[in-house]
C-alpha positions as CSV (number, residue, x, y, z in Angstrom):
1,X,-15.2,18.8,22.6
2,X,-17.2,16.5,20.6
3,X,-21.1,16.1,21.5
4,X,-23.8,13.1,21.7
5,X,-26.8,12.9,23.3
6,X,-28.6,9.3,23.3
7,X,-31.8,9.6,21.0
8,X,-33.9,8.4,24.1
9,X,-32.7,11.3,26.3
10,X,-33.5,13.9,23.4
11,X,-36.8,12.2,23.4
12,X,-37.7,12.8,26.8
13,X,-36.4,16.2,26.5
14,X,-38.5,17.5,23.3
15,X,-40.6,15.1,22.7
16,X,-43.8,16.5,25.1
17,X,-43.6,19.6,23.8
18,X,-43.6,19.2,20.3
19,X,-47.0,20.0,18.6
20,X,-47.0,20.6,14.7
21,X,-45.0,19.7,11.8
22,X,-43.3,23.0,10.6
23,X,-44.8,22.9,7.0
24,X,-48.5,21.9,6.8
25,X,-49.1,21.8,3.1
26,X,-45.7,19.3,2.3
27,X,-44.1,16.5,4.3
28,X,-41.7,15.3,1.8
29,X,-38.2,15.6,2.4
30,X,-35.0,16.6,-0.1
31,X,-32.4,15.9,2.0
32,X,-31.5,14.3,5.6
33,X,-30.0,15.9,8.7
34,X,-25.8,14.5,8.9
35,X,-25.8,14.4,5.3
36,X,-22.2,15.5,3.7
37,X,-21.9,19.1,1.8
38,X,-19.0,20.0,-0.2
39,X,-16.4,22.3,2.1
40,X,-16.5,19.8,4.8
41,X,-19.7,20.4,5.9
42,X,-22.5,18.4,7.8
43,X,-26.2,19.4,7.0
44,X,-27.3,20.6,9.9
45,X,-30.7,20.1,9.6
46,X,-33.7,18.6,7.0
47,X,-34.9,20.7,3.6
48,X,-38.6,20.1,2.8
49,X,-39.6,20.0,-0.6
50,X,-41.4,22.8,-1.2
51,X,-43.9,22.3,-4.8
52,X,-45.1,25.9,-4.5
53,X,-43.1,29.3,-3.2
54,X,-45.2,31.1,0.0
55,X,-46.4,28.1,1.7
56,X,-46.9,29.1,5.5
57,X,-44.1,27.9,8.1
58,X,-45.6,27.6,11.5
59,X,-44.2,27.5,14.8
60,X,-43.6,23.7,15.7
61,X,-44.0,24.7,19.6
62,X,-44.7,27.6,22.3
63,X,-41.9,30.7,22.0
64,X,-40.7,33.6,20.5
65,X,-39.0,34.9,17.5
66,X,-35.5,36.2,18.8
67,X,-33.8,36.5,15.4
68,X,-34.3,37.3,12.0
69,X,-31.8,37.1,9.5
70,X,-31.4,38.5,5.7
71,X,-28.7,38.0,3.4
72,X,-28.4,37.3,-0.4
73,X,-26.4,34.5,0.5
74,X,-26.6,31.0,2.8
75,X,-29.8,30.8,5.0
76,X,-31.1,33.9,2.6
77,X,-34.1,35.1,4.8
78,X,-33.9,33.1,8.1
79,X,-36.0,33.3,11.4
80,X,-35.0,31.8,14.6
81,X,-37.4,30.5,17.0
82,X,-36.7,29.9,20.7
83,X,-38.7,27.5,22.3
84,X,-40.2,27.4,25.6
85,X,-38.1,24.6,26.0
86,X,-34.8,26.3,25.5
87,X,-34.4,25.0,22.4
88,X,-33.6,27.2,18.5
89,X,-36.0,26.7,15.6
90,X,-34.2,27.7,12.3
91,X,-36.1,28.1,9.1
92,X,-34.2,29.3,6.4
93,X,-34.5,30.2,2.6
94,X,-37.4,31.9,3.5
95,X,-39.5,34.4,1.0
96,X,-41.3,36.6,3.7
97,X,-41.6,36.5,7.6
98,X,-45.1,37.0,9.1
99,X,-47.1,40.4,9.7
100,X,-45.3,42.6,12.5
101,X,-42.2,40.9,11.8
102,X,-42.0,41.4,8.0
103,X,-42.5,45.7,9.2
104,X,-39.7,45.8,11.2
105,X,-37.2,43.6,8.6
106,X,-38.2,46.7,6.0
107,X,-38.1,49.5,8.7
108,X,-35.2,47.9,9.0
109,X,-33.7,48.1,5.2
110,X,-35.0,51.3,4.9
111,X,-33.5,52.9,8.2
112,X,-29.6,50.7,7.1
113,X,-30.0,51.6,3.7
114,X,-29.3,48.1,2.9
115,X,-30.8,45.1,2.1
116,X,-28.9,42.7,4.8
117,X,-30.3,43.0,8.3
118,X,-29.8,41.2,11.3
119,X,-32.5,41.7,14.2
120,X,-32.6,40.3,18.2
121,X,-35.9,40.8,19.9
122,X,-36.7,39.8,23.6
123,X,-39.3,37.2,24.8
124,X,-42.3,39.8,24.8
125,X,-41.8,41.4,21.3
126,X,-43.0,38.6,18.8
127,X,-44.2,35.6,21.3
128,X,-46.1,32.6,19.1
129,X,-48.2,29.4,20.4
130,X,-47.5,26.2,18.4
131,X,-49.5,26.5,14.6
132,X,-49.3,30.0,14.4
133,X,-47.8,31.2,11.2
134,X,-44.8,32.5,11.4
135,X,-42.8,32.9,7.8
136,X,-43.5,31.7,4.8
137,X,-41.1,29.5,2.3
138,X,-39.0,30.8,-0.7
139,X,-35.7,30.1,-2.2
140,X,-33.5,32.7,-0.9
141,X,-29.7,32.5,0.1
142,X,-28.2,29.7,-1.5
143,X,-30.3,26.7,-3.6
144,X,-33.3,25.9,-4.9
145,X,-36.4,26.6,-3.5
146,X,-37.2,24.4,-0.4
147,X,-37.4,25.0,3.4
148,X,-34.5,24.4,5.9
149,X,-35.8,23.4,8.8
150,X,-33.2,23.2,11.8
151,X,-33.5,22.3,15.5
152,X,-30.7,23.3,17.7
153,X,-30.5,21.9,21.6
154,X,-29.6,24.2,24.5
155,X,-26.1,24.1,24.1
156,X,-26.6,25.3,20.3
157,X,-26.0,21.7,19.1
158,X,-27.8,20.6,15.9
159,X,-30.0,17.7,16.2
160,X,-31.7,15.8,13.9
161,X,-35.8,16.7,13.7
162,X,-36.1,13.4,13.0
163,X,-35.4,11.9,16.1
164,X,-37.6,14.4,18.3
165,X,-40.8,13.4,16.4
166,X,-41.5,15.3,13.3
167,X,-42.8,12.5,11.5
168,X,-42.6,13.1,7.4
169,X,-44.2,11.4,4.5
170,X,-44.7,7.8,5.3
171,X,-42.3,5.8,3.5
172,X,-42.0,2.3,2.5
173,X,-38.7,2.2,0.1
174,X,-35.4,0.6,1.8
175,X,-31.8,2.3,1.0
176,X,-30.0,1.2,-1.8
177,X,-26.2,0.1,-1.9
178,X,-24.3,1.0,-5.2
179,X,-21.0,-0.1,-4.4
180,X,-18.1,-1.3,-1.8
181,X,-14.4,0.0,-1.5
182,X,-11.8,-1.8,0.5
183,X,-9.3,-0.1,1.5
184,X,-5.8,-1.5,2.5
185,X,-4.4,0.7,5.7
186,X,-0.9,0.3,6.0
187,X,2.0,-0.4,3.3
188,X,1.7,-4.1,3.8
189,X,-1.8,-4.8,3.5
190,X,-3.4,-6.3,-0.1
191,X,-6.7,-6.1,-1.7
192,X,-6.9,-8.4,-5.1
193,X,-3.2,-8.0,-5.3
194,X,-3.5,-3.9,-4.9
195,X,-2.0,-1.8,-1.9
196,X,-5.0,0.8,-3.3
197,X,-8.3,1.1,-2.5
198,X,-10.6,-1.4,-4.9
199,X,-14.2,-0.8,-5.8
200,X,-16.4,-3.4,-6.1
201,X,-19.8,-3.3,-7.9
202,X,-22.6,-4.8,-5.9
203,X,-26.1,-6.4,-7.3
204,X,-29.5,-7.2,-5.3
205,X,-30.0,-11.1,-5.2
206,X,-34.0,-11.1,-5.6
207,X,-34.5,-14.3,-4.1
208,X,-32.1,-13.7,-1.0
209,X,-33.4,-10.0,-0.7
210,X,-29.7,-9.0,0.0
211,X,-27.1,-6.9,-1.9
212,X,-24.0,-9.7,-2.9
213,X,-21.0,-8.3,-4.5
214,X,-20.1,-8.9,-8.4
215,X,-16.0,-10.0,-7.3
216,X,-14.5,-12.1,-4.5
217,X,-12.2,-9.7,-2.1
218,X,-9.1,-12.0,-1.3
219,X,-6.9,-9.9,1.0
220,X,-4.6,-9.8,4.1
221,X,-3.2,-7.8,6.6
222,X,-5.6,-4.0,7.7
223,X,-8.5,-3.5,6.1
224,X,-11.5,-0.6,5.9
225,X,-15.0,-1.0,4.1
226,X,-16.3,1.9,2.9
227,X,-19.8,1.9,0.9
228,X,-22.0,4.4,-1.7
229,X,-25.9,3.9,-0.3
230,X,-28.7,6.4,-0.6
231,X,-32.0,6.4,0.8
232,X,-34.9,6.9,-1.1
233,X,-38.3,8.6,0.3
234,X,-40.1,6.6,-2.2
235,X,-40.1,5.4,-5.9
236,X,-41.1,7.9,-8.0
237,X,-39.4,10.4,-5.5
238,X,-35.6,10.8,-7.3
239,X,-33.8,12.4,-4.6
240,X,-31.1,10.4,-2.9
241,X,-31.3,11.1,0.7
242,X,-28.3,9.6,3.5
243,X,-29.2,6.9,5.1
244,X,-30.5,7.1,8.4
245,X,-28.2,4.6,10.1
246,X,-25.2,2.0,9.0
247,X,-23.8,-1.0,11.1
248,X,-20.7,-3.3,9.8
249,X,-21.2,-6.7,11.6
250,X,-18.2,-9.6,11.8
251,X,-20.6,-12.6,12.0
252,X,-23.1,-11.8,14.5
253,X,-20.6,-9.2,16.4
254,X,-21.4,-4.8,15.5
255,X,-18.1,-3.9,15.2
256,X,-19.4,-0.1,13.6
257,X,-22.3,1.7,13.8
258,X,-23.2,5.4,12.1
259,X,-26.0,7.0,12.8
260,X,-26.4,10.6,12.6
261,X,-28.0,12.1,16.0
262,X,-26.2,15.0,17.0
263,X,-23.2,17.2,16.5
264,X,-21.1,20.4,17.6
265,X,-20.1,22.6,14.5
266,X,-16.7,22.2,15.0
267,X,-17.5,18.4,14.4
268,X,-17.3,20.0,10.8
269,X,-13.8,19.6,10.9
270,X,-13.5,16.6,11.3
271,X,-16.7,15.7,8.5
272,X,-13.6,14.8,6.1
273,X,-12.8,11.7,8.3
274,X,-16.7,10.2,7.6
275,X,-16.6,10.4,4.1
276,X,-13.9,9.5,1.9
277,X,-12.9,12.7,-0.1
278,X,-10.2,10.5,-1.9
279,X,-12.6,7.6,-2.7
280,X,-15.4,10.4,-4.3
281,X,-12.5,11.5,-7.1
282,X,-11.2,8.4,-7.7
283,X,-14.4,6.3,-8.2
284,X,-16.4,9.7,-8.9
285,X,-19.3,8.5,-6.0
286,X,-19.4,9.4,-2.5
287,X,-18.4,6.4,-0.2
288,X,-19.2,6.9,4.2
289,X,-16.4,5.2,6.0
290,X,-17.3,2.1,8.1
291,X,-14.1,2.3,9.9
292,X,-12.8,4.7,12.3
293,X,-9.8,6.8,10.6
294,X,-9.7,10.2,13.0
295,X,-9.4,9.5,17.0
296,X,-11.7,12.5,17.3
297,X,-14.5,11.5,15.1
298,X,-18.1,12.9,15.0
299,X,-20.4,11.5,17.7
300,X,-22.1,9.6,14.8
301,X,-20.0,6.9,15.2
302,X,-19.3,3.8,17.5
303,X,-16.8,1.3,17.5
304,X,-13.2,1.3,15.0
305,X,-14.3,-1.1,12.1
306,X,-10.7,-1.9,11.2
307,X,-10.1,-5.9,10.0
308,X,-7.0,-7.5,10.4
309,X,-6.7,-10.3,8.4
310,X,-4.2,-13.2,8.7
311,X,-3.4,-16.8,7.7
312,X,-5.8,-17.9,10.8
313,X,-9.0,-16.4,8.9
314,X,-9.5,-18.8,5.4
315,X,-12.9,-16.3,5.4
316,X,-14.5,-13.9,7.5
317,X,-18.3,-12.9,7.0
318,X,-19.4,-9.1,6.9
319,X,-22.7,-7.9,6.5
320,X,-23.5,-3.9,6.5
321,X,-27.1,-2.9,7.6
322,X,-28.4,0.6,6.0
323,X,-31.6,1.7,7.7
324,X,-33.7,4.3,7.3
325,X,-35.9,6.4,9.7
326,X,-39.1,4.5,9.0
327,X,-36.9,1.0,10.1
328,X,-36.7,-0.4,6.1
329,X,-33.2,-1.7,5.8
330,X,-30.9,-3.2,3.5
331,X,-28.3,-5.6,4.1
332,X,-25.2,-6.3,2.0
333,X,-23.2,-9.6,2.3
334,X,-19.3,-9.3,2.7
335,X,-17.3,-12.5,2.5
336,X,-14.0,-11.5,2.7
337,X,-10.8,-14.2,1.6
338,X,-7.5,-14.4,3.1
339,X,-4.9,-14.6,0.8
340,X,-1.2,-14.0,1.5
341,X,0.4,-10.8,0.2
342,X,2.9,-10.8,-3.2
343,X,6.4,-11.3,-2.3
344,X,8.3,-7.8,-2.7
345,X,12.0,-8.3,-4.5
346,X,15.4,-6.1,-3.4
347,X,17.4,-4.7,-6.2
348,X,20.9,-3.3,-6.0
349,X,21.3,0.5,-7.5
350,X,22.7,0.6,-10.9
351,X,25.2,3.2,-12.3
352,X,22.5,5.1,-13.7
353,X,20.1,7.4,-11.6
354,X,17.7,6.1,-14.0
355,X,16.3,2.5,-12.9
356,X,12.2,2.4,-13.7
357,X,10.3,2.5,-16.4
358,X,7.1,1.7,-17.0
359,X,5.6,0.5,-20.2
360,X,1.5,-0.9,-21.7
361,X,2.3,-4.9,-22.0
362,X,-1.4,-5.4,-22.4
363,X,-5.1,-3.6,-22.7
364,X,-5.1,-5.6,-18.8
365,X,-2.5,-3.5,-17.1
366,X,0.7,-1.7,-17.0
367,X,3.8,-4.0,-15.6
368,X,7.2,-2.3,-14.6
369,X,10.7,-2.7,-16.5
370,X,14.1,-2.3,-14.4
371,X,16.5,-1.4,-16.1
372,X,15.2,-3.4,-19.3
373,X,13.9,-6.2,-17.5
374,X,10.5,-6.9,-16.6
375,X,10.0,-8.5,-13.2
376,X,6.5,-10.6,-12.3
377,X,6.3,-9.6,-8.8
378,X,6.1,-6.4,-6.6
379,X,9.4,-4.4,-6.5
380,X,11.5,-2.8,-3.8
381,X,14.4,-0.7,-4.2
382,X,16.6,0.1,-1.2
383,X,19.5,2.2,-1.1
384,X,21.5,1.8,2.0
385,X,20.6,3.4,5.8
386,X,17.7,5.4,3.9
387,X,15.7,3.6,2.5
388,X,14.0,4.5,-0.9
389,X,11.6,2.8,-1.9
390,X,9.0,2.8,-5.3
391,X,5.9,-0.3,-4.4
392,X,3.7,-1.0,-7.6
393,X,0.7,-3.1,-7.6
394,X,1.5,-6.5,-10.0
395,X,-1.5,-5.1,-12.2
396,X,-3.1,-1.7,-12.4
397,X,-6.3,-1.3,-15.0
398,X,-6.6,2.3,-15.9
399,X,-4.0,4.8,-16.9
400,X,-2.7,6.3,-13.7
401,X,0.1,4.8,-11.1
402,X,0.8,5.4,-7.6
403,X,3.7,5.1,-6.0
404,X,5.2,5.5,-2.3
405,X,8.0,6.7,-0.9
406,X,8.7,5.9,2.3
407,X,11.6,7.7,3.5
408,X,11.7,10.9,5.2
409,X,13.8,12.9,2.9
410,X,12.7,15.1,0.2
411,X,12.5,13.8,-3.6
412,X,13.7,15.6,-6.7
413,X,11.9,13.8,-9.5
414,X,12.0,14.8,-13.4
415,X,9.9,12.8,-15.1
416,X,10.1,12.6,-18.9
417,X,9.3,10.3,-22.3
418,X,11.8,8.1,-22.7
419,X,11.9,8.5,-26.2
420,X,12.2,11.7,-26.3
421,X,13.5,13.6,-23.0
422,X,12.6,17.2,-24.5
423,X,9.0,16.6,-25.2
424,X,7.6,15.2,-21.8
425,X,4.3,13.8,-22.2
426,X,4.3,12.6,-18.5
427,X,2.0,14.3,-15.9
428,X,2.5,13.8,-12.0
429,X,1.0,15.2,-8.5
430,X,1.6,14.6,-5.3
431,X,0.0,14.3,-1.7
432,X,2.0,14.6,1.6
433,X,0.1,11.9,4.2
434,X,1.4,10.7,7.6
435,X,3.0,7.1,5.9
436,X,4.7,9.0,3.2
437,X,4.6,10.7,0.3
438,X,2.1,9.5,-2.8
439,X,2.8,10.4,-6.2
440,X,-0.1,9.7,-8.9
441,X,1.0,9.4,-12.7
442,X,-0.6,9.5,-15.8
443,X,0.6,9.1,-19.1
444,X,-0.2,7.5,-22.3
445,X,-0.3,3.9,-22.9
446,X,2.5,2.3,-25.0
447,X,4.8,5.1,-24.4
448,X,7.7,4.2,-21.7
449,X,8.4,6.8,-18.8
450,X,11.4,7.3,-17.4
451,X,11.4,8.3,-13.4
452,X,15.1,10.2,-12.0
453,X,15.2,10.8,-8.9
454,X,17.8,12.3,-6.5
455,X,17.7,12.7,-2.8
456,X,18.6,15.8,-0.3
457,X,18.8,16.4,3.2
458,X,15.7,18.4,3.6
459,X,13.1,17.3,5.3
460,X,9.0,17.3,3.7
């Protein structure tokens, strides 16, 4: 079951009894709660820079340590704090835990003969008041040195710090956007001629104070933006940090909103669905979705975000907002053209099993031969009740090609230098989604491929 809690309600839950930031001697941060981590993950919580190792962690409110944790791995050294509002406290990567505690970890070692431990103590054993040292910061487990600091709700649900009050380093420095994708959603939806996603750079207009793009999107039928912005805690501070919220507007209407609040860990799951794996190795950035493309996603979002656009819509104006905790935003401006797909041709089947090849006409693109002759537009090939078909955008910069198959039966396909069939210079993969199967090709330019392909029963 997925989990969200309004900000104002966690508020006027934690807010009152919150005293101290957990790290007196830094209050800059590394990294933001909701952020994405590799092995579809969501950062649970915030890391605090950290300039020396053994700065003292103190409790952030009234309770008691009821768990300690150490591992050479993950959290390394970790303590858990339960609050006297029902509430966890995690700080993790930890060097040393407080006087008392730090006895029993090595009684402990010593008694296990081995350096992980795990220990559970009841609310009279190690009780603290808010400001009392309780551990002390280090790089253990997994990273660099830096503190984790993690608040958990009643229910075990991570929240962001942020939202409850801890108030970091002030901060004066808006997000930055780096770049758009659009992304067509269905077989018979265009982006600048493409059925594949299309990046496009952005600038900052100085005198407008918004981020414009550097290319006009003309498109038609479904549509998804998805954009690469980081937050910065200030200038001369180099980390990128994830933006606190991010809102897609059609003219003055919020048809998206992200904002990372809350979640349940099996929201991790689904973290795949925010962020667009397939976008991060094709345009080698990371890109948050601004459309909904789970049913079940993460309570960070609102709204679905997808665009249809027809021959109705000449334009449609977008703006995305990126904010950050301390309210600087940014705004990029999305003007979006309609303009009517490429007309898709029908071929009849030749003799041959072999009827594509593709060939370099220019430094521009690859286009497509058929059987010898090169057509200008799209191409469809349909062979009777089951329908085969190979879709290729009219130009493709790059070296790789991607093409769909929409029928449901399984595909035999050799693929092979035309030249030479016994010295194949022509590598291929594949993906299985629900709208068919994509295969991705690469080969080198100048050098024709020739695609057979022969059909079975069996089903993918």
């Amino acid at each position: 079951m997925k989990y969200f809690v309004p900000a104002i309600i966690l508020l006027l839950l934690f807010v009152p009894l919150l005293a101290d930031w957990p790290l007196p001697g830094s209050r800059s941060i590394s990294s933001t709660f909701g952020e994405y981590r590799s092995g579809l993950r969501i950062h649970a919580g915030i890391d605090i820079r950290t300039p020396v190792l053994a700065m003292p962690v103190v409790a952030p409110i009234d309770g008691w340590v009821e768990r300690l944790r150490v591992s050479p791995w993950g959290y390394g050294k970790v303590l858990y704090l339960r609050g006297v509002d029902g509430g966890d406290y995690i700080f993790a990567h930890l060097s040393g835990f407080a006087p008392g505690l730090a006895e029993r970890v090595v009684e402990e070692q010593e008694k296990r003969r081995n350096y992980f431990v795990e220990l559970w103590f009841s609310d009279k054993e190690f009780p603290f008041f808010a400001g009392d040292t309780i551990a002390f910061t280090g790089g253990t487990g997994i990273g660099r040195p830096h503190l984790h600091f993690e608040v958990r709700d009643a229910d075990s649900h991570p929240t962001n710090p942020l939202e409850l009050g801890f108030s970091p380093m002030p901060d004066t420095t808006p997000p930055v956007f780096y770049s758009l994708v659009v992304v067509p959603l269905d077989i018979s939806s265009r982006v600048n001629g493409s059925l594949l996603p299309v990046e496009i750079p952005v600038f900052f207009d100085e005198q407008k104070k918004v981020y414009r793009l550097r290319r006009r999107i003309f498109a038609s039928g479904n549509l998804g933006f998805e954009t690469c912005v980081y937050d910065y805690e200030r200038e001369e501070n180099p980390n990128r940090l994830g933006v606190y919220s991010l809102s897609l507007s059609l003219e003055d209407s919020t048809i998206f909103s992200f904002s990372p609040v809350s979640f349940s860990y099996e929201d991790n799951a689904d973290a795949g669905f925010l962020w667009d794996i397939d976008s991060e190795e094709r345009f080698n950035r990371r890109f948050v979705r601004l459309f909904s493309a789970h049913p079940t996603d993460v309570g960070f979002t609102k709204g679905d975000g997808k665009i249809n656009l027809s021959e109705e819509d000449s334009v449609l104006f977008f703006r995305v907002i990126a904010s950050d905790i301390h309210s600087n935003s940014s705004s990029l401006f999305l003007p979006v053209h309609y303009s009517p797909p490429v007309n898709i041709g029908s071929l009849e089947k030749t003799e041959s099993d072999t009827f594509l090849f593709f060939s370099s006409q220019s430094d521009t693109g690859f286009s497509v031969l058929v059987d010898g002759r090169r057509p200008d537009k799209l191409i469809r090939f349909e062979e009777g009740e089951n329908r085969l078909g190979f879709i290729l955008p009219d130009s493709i910069s790059g070296e790789t090609i991607k093409l769909f198959f929409p029928n449901s039966n399984r595909l035999f396909l050799s693929l092979q230098d035309a030249g030479n069939p016994f010295e194949s210079r022509v590598s291929f993969d594949y993906t299985v989604r629900e709208t068919g199967l994509f295969l991705f090709f690469e080969f080198e330019p100048q050098k024709p491929v020739e695609i057979l392909v022969e059909k079975s029963g069996d089903t993918i």
